[in-house]
C-alpha positions as CSV (number, residue, x, y, z in Angstrom):
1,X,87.5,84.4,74.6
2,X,90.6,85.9,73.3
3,X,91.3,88.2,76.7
4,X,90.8,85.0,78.1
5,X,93.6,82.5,76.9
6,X,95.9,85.1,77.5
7,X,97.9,85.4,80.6
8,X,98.7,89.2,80.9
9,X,95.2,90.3,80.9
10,X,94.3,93.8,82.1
11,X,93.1,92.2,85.7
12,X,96.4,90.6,85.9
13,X,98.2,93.6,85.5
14,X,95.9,95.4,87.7
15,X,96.4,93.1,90.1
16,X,99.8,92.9,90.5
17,X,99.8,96.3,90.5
18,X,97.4,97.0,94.0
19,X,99.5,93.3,95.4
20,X,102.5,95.1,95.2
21,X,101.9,98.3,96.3
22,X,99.9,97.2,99.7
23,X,102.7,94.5,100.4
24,X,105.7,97.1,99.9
25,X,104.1,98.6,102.5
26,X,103.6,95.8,104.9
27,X,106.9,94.3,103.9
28,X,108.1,97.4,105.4
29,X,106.9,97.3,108.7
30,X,110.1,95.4,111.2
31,X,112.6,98.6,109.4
32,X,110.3,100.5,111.9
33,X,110.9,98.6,114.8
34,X,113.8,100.2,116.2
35,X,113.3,103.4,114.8
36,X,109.8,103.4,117.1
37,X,110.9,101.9,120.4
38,X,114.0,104.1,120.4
39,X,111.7,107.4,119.7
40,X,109.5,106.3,122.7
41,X,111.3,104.1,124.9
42,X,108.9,101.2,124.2
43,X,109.9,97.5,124.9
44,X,110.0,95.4,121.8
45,X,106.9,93.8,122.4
46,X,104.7,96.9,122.3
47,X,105.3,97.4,119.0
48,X,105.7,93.7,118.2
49,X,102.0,93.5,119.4
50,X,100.9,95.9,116.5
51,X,102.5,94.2,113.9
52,X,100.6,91.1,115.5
53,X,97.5,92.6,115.6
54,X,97.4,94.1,112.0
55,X,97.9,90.4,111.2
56,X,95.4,88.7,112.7
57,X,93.0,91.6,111.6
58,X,94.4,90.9,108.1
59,X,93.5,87.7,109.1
60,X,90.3,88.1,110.2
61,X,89.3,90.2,107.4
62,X,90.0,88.7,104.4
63,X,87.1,86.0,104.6
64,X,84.7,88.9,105.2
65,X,86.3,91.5,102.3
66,X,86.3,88.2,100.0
67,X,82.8,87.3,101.0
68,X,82.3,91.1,99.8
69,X,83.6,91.0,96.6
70,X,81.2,88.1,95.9
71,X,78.5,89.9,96.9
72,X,78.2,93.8,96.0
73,X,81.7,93.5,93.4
74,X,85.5,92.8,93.6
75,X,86.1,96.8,92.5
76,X,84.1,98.1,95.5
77,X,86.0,95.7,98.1
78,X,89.1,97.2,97.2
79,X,88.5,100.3,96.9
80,X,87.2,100.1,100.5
81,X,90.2,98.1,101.8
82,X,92.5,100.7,100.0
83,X,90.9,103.8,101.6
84,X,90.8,101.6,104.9
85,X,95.0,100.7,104.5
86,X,95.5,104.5,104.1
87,X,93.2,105.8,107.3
88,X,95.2,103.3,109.2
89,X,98.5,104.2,108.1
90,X,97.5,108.1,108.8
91,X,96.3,107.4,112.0
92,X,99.5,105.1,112.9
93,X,101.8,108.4,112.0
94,X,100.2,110.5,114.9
95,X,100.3,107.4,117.7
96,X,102.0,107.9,120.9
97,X,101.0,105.2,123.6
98,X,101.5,101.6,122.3
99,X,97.4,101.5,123.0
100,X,96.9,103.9,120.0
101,X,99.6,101.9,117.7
102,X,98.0,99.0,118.5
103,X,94.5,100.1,117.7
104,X,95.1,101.9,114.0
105,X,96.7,98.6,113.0
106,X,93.6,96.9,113.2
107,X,92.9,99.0,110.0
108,X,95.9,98.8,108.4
109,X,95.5,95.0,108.5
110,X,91.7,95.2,107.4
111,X,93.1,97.2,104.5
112,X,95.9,94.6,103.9
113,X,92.9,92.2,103.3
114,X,90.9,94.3,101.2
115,X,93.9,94.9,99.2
116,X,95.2,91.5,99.0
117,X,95.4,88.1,98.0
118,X,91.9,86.9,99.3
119,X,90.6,89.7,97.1
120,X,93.1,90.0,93.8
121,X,93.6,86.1,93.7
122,X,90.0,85.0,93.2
123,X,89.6,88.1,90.6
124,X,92.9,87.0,88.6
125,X,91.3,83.2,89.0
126,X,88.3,84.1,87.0
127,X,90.0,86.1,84.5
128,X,92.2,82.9,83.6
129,X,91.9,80.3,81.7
130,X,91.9,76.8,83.1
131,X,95.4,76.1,81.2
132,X,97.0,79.6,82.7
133,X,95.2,80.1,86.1
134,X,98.3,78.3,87.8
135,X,100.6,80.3,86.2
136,X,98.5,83.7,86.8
137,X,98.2,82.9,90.2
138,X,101.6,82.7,90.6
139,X,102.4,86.1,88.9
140,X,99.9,87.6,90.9
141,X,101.8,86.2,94.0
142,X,105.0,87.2,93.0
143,X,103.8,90.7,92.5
144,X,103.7,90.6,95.9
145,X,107.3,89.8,96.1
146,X,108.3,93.0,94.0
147,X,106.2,94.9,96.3
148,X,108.7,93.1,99.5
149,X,111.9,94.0,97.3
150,X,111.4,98.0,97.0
151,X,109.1,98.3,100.8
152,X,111.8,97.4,103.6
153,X,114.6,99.1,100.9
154,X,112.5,102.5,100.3
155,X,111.0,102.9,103.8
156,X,115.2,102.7,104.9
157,X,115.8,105.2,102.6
158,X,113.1,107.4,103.6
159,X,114.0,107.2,107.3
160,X,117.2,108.9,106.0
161,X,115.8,111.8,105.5
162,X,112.6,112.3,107.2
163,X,110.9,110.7,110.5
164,X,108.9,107.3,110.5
165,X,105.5,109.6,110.8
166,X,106.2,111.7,107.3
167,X,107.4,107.6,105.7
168,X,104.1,106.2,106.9
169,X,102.0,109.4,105.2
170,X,103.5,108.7,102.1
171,X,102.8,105.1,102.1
172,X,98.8,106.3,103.0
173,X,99.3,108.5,99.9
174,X,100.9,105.1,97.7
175,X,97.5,103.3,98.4
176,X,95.2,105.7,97.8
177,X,96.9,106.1,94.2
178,X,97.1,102.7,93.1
179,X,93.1,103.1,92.8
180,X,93.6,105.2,89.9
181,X,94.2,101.8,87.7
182,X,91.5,100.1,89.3
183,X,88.7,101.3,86.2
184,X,90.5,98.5,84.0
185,X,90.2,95.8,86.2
186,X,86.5,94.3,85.1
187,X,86.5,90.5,85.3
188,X,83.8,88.2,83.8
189,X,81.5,86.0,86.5
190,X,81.7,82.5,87.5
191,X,80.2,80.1,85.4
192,X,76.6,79.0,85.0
193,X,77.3,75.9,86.8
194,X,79.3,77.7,90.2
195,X,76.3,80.4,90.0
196,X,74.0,77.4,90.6
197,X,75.6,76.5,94.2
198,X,74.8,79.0,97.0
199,X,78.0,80.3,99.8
200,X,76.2,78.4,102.5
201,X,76.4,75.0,100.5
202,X,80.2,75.3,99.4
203,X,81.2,76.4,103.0
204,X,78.9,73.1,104.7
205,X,80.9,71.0,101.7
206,X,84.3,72.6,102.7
207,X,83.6,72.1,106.4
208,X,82.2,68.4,106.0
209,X,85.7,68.1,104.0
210,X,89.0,66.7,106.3
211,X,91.1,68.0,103.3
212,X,89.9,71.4,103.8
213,X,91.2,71.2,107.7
214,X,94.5,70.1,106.8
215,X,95.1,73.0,104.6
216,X,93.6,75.4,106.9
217,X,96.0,73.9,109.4
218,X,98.8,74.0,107.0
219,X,98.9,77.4,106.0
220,X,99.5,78.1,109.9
221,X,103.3,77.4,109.9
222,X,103.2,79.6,106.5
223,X,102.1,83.0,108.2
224,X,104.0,81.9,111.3
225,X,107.6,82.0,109.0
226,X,106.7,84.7,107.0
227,X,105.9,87.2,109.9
228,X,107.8,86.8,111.9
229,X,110.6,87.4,109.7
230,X,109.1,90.8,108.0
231,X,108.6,91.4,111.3
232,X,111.7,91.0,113.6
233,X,114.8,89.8,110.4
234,X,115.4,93.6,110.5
235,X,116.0,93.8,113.8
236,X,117.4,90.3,114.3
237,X,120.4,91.3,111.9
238,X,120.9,94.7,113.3
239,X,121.4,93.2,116.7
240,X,123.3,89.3,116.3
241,X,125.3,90.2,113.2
242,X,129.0,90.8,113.2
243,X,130.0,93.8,112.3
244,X,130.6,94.5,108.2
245,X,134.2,95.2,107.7
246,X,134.5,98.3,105.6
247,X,135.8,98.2,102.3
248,X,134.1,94.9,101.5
249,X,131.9,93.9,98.9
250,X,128.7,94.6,100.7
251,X,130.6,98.4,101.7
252,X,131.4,98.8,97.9
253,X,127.6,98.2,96.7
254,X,126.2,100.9,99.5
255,X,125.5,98.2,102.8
256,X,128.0,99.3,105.2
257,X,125.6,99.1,108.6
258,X,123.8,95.9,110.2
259,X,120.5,98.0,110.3
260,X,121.1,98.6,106.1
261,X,121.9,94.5,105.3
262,X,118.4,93.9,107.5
263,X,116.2,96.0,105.2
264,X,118.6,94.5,101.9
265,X,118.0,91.3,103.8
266,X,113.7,91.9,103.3
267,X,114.3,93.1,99.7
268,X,116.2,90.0,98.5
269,X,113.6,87.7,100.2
270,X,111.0,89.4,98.1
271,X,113.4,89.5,94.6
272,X,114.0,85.5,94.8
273,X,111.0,84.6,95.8
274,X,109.3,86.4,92.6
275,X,111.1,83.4,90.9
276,X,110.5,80.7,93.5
277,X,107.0,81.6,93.6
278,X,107.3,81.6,89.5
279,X,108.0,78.3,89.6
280,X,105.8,77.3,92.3
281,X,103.2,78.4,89.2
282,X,104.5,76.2,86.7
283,X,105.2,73.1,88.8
284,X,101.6,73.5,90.0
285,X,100.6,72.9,87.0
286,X,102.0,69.6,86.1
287,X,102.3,67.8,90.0
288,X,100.8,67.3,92.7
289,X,100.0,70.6,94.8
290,X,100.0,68.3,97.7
291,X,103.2,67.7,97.6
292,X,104.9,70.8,96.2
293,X,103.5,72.3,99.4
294,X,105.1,69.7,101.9
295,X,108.1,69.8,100.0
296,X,107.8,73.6,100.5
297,X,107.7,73.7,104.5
298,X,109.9,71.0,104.6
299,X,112.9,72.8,102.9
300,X,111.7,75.4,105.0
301,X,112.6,74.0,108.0
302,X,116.0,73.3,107.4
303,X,116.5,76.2,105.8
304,X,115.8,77.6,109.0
305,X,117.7,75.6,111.3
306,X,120.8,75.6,109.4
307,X,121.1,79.2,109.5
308,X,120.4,79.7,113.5
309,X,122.4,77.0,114.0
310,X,125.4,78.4,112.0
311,X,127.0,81.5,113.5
312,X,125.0,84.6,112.1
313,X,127.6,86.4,109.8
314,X,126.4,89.1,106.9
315,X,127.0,86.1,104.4
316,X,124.8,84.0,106.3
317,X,122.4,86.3,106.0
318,X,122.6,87.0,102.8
319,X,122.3,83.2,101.7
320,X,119.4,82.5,104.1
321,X,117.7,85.8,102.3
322,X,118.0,83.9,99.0
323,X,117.1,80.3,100.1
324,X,114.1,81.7,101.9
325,X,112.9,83.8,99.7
326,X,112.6,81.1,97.1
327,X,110.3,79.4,98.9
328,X,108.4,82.7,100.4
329,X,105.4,83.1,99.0
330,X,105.6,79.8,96.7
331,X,102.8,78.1,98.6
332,X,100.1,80.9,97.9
333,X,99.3,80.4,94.1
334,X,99.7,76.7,95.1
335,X,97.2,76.7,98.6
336,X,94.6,78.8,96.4
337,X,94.9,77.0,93.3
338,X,94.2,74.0,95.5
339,X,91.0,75.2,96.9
340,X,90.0,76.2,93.3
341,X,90.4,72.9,92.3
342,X,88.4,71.4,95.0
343,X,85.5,73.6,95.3
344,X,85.7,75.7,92.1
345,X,85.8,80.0,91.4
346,X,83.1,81.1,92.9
347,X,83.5,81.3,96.5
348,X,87.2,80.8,96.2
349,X,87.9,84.6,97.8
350,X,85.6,83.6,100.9
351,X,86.9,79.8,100.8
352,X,90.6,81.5,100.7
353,X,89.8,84.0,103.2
354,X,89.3,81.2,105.8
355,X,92.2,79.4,105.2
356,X,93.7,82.4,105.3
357,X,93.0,83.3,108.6
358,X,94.7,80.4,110.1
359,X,97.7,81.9,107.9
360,X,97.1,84.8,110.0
361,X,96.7,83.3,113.2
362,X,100.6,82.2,112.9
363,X,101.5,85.2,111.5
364,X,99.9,86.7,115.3
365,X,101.7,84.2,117.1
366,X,105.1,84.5,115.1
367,X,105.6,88.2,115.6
368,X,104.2,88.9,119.3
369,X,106.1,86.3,120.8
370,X,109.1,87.0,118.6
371,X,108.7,90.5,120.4
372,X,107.1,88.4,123.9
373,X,110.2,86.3,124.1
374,X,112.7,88.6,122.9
375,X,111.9,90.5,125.6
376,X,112.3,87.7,128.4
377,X,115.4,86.2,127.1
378,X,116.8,89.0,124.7
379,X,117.5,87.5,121.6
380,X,115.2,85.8,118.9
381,X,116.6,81.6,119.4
382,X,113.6,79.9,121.1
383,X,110.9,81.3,118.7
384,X,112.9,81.1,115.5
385,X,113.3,77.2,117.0
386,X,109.8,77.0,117.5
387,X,109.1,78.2,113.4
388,X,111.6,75.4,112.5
389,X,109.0,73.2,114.3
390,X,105.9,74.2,112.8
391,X,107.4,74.2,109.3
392,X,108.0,70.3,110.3
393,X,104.2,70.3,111.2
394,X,102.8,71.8,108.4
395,X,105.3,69.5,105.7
396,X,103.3,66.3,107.5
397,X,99.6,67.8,107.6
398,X,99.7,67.9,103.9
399,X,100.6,64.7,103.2
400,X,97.1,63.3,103.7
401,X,95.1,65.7,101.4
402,X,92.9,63.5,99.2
403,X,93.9,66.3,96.3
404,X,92.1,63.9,93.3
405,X,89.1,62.8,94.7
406,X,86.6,62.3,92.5
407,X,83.5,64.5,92.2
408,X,84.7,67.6,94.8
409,X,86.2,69.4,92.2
410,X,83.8,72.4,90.8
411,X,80.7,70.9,90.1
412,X,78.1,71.5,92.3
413,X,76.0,69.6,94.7
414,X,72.6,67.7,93.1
């Protein structure tokens, strides 16, 4: 009981741990766009279209690794979607036709899901107490985030010095070594009362439910934003930003080319948003998930369109990195602590996993046509317009989310 009221349990910690490993890896993944095309004369859209596959495979995925967890134990799923992650990333380092690229990604993204959120979140929301599991979700999250501030900053620093095939071998090797603190991750079963209710019957409620379709239809405009941005901000900088003057403030701390303030740009997304999605955590304990969430996309979407609206200068960049990033990854803890609260622990990593996937379905959408349109019109306007639009989308489909009915929450069906 003791392990139990704490928050930094050994499966937190553990958690956090795989999280941010297998997301400084993804986080990584739009330093390489240039890099790639330039090596092989590919149009941005070839490459685009792997990055937008390993998403919806992520997507696709992380219902079936969660539904595995529940069923043969959360240790074996990721060790399978770490080994996965790392046969994808080996096989990525030795592609040479946009075909092949394509194709390996599919298992980089299964291993993103094995490795994940689906996965680590419904283990961390076992392991906490009902007064922490808001707060441990969010830690959990912003683990994530710490993975996003070192990935897109290390994998530039490693293209310094050896090509994008070596960089993507040692990230293979990263993953496989995170499972050496795996052994301390043991958390304890659902309760009596969740054991009682079969998968079948918590998916039929779930579906029955039109809360349960608004969030799924929600969390589009989430993966939508975040993609597309890990995916093409890099590039996106590198291209429409003025040039940094030398001897300036960003020359004097080591940024003195557009391609270095992208990856920077990636990094300090990830570093505020480990205190946006902090406080996410705590507000989601004492309001309204509901609400935080549409308040989330909302500011979002402004965000947005202020800054592709506004001349794109380093500054701008810079600023829209921070505001951004503070609302990053906020609406995870608060999306799966939501589900948990309607439906209870133990389906949430199959429950998540579909919700998820509409996440992921965005996150498809976001970065193809970022690298589709791009292509046709050369620069990134019309789709970064078109994420300002779903944000708007998703801060309305949240609204009518019947959060406090009575009787949904946990206890199962007589």
């Amino acid at each position: 009981m003791e392990q139990r009221a704490s928050i930094l349990t050994p499966v937190l910690l553990v958690g956090c741990v795989i999280i941010m490993a297998g997301f400084a890896v993804r986080a990584s993944f739009g330093v390489f766009q240039i890099p790639i095309a330039e090596e092989f004369g590919w149009a941005r859209a070839e490459f685009s279209l792997a990055i937008a596959i390993q998403n919806l495979a992520w997507g696709i995925g992380q219902p079936l690794f969660g539904a595995l967890a529940e069923k043969l134990g959360d240790r074996r799923a990721i060790v399978l979607g770490a080994l996965i992650y790392a046969a994808g990333l080996v096989l990525s380092a030795f592609a040479e036709t946009p075909f092949a690229m394509q194709a390996w990604e599919v298992l980089v993204g299964f291993g993103i899901a094995g490795t994940g959120f689906g996965v680590i979140l419904a283990v961390v929301g076992r392991a906490s107490s009902d007064e922490h599991r808001s707060m441990s979700l969010a830690i959990a999250t912003a683990a994530g985030s710490a993975g996003q501030v070192i990935g897109a900053p290390l994998a530039e620093g490693l293209l310094s010095v050896m090509p994008w095939q070596s960089v993507f071998l040692v990230f293979a090797g990263m993953m496989v070594a995170v499972l050496l603190a795996l052994p301390m991750m043991r958390a304890p079963v659902a309760s009596k009362a969740e054991l009682q209710e079969s998968m079948g019957a918590i998916l039929g409620r779930a579906a029955r439910d039109p809360s349960f379709a608004l969030i799924f239809l929600g969390f589009f405009s989430c993966g939508y934003q975040l993609a597309f941005v890990t995916a093409h901000f890099p590039a996106l900088v590198t291209e429409m930003c003025g040039p940094i003057l030398q001897g300036g403030v960003l020359h004097s701390v080591g940024i003195t080319t557009t391609s270095a303030l992208g990856a920077v740009s990636i990094s300090l997304i990830g570093l505020f948003n480990i205190a946006g999605t902090l406080t996410a955590g705590w507000l989601g304990k004492r309001f309204t998930k509901k609400y935080l969430l549409s308040g989330i996309y909302a500011m979002r979407a402004v965000a947005a369109g202020v800054f592709i609206a506004l001349p794109i200068t380093p500054t701008s960049v810079l600023v829209f990195s921070a505001v951004m990033g503070a609302l990053w990854l906020a609406t995870v803890p608060l999306t799966s602590g939501l589900i948990a609260h309607l439906y209870g622990l133990r389906y949430m990593g199959a429950l998540y996993g579909i919700v998820f996937f509409s996440h992921q379905l965005g996150g498809f959408l976001g970065v193809w046509l970022g690298g589709r349109l791009y292509d046709v019109y050369g620069d990134y306007s019309l789709v970064w317009w078109i994420g300002v639009g779903v944000g708007v989308f998703s801060a309305l489909v949240h609204l009518p989310v019947k959060e406090d009915a009575p009787g949904r929450a946990a206890m199962p069906a007589t």
